[in-house]
DRENPA-3360 file (N, C-alpha, C; in nm, 2 decimals, always signed):
BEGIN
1 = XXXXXXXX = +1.67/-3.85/-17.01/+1.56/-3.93/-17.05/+1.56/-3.94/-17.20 ~ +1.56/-4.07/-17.26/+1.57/-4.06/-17.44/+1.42/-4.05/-17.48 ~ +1.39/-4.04/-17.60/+1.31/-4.05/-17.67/+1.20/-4.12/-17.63 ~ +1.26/-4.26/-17.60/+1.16/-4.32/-17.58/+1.08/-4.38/-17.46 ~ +1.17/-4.28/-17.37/+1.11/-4.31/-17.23/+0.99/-4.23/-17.20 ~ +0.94/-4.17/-17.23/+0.83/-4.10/-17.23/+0.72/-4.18/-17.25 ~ +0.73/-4.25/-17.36/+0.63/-4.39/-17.41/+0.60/-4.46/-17.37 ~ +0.71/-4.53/-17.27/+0.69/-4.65/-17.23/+0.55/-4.69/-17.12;
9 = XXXXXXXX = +0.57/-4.53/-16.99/+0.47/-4.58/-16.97/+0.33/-4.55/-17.02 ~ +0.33/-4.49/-17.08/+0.20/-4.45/-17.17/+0.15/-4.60/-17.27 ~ +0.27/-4.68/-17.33/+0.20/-4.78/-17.40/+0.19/-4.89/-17.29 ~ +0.27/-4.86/-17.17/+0.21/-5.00/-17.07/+0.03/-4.98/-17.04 ~ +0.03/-4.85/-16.98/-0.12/-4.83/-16.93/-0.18/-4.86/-17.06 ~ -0.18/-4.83/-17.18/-0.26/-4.86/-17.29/-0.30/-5.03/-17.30 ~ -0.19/-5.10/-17.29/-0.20/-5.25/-17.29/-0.28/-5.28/-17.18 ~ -0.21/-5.27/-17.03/-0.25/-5.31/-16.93/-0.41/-5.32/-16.93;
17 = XXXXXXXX = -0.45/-5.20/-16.97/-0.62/-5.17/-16.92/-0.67/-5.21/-17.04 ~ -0.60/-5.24/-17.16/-0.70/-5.35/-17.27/-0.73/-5.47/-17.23 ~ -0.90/-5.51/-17.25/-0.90/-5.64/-17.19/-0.83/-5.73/-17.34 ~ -0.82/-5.72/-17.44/-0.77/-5.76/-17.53/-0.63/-5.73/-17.58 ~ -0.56/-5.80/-17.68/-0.42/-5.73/-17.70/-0.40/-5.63/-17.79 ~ -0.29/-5.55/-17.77/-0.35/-5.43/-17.82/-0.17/-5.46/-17.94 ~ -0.25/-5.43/-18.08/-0.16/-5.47/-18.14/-0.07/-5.36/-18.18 ~ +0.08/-5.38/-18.28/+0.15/-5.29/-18.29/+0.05/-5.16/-18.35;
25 = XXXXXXXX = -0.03/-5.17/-18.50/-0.09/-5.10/-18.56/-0.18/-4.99/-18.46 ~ -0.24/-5.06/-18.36/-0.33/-5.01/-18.28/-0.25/-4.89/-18.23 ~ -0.14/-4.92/-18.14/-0.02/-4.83/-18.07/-0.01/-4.75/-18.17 ~ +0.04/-4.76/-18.28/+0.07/-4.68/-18.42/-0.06/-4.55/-18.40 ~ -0.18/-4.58/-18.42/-0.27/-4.48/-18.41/-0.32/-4.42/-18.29 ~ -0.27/-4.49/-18.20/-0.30/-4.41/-18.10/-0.25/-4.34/-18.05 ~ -0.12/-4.32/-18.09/-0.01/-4.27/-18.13/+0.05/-4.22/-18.21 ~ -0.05/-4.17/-18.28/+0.00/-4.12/-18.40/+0.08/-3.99/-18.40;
33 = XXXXXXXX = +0.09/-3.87/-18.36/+0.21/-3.80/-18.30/+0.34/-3.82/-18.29 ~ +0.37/-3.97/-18.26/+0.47/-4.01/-18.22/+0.55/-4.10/-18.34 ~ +0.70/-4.04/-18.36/+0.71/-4.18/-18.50/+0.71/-4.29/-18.48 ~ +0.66/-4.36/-18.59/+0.63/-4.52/-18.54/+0.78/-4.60/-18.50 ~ +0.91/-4.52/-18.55/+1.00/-4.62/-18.48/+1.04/-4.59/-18.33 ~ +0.99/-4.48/-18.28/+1.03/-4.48/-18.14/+0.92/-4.53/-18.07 ~ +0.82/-4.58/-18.14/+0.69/-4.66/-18.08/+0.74/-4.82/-18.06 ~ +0.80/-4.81/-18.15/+0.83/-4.95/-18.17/+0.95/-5.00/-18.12;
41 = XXXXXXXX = +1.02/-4.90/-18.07/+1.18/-4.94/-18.01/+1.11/-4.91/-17.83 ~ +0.99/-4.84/-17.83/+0.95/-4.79/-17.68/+0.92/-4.94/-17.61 ~ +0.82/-5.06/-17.72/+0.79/-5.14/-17.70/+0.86/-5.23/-17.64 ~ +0.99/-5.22/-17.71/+1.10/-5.30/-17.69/+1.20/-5.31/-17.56 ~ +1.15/-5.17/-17.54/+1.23/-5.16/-17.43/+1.15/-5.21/-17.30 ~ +0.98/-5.16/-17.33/+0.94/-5.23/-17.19/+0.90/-5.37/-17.22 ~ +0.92/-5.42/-17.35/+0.93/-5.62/-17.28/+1.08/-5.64/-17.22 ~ +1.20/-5.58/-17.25/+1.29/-5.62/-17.13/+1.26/-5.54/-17.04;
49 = XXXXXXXX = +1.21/-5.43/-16.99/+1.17/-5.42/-16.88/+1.09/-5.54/-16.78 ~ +0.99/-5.59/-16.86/+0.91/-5.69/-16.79/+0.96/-5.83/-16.78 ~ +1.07/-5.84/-16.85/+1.19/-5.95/-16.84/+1.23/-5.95/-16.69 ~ +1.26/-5.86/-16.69/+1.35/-5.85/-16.53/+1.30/-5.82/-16.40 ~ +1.14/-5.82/-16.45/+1.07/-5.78/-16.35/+0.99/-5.95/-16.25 ~ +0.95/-5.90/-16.15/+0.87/-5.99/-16.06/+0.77/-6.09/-16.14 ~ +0.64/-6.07/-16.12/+0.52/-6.14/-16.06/+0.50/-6.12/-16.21 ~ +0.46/-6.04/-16.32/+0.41/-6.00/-16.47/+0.50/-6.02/-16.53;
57 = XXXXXXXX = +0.46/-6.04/-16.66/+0.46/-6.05/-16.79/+0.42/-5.97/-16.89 ~ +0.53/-5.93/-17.02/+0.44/-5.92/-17.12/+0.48/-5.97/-17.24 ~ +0.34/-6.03/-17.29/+0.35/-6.09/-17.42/+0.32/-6.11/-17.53 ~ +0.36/-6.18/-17.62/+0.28/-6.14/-17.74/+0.18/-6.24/-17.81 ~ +0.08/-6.20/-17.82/-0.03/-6.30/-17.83/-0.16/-6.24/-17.96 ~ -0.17/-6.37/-18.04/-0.29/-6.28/-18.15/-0.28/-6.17/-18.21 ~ -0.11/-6.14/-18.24/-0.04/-6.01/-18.30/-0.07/-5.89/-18.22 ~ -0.04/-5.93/-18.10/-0.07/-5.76/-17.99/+0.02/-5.84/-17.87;
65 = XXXXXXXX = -0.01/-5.74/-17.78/+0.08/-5.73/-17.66/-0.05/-5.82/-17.54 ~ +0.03/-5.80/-17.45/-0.08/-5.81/-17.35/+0.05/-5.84/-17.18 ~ -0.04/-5.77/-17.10/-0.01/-5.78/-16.98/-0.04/-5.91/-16.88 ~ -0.02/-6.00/-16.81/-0.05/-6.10/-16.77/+0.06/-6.18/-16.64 ~ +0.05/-6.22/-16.54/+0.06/-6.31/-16.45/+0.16/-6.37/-16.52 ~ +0.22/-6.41/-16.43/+0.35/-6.50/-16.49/+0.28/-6.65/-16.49 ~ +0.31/-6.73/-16.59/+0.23/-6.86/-16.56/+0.31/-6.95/-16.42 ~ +0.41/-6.95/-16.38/+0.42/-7.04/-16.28/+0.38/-6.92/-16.16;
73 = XXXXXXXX = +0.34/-6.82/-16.13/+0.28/-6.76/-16.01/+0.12/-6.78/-16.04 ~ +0.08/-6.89/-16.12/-0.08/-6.84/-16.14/-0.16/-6.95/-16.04 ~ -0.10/-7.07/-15.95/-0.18/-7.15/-15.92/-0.07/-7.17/-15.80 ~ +0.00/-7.06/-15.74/+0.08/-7.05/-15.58/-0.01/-6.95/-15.48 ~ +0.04/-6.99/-15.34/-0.07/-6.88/-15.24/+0.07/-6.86/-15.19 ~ +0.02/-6.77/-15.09/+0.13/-6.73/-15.01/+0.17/-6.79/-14.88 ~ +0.27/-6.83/-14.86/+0.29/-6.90/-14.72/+0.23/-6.85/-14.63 ~ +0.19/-6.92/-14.53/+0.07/-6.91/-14.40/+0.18/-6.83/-14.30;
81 = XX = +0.19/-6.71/-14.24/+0.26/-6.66/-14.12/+0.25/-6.73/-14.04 ~ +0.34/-6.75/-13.97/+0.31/-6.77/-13.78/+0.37/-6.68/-13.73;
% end
């Protein structure tokens, strides 16, 4: 496990449960413990995490992050079983 795997999901749940975007500085202090460059390379690693992932997004909006719906899954249902 490197450095900055420990972070990652700690700054996902930080974003995710902001109803607002949670910007780098913010992470910085809320994290203060942590050097700011493995905060900032932690970051990095989970937007390609969320690159490669399904249904979510993350992005950067208003100088912060934010968790969000992929835009073309936001106005699909799920096919009807038979």
């Amino acid at each position: 496990m490197s450095d900055h795997d420990h972070l990652k999901p700690i700054i996902e749940a930080l974003i995710f449960a902001s109803p607002d975007p949670v910007t780098p500085k913010t992470l910085f202090q809320l994290l203060e413990g942590e050097p700011k460059e493995d905060v900032a390379k932690a970051v990095e690693m989970l937007q390609a995490d969320y690159e490669a992932r399904g249904g979510l997004q993350m992005v950067e909006v208003a100088g912060g992050y934010q968790i969000c719906t992929r835009p073309c899954l936001l106005y699909t249902s799920p096919s009807p079983r038979d």
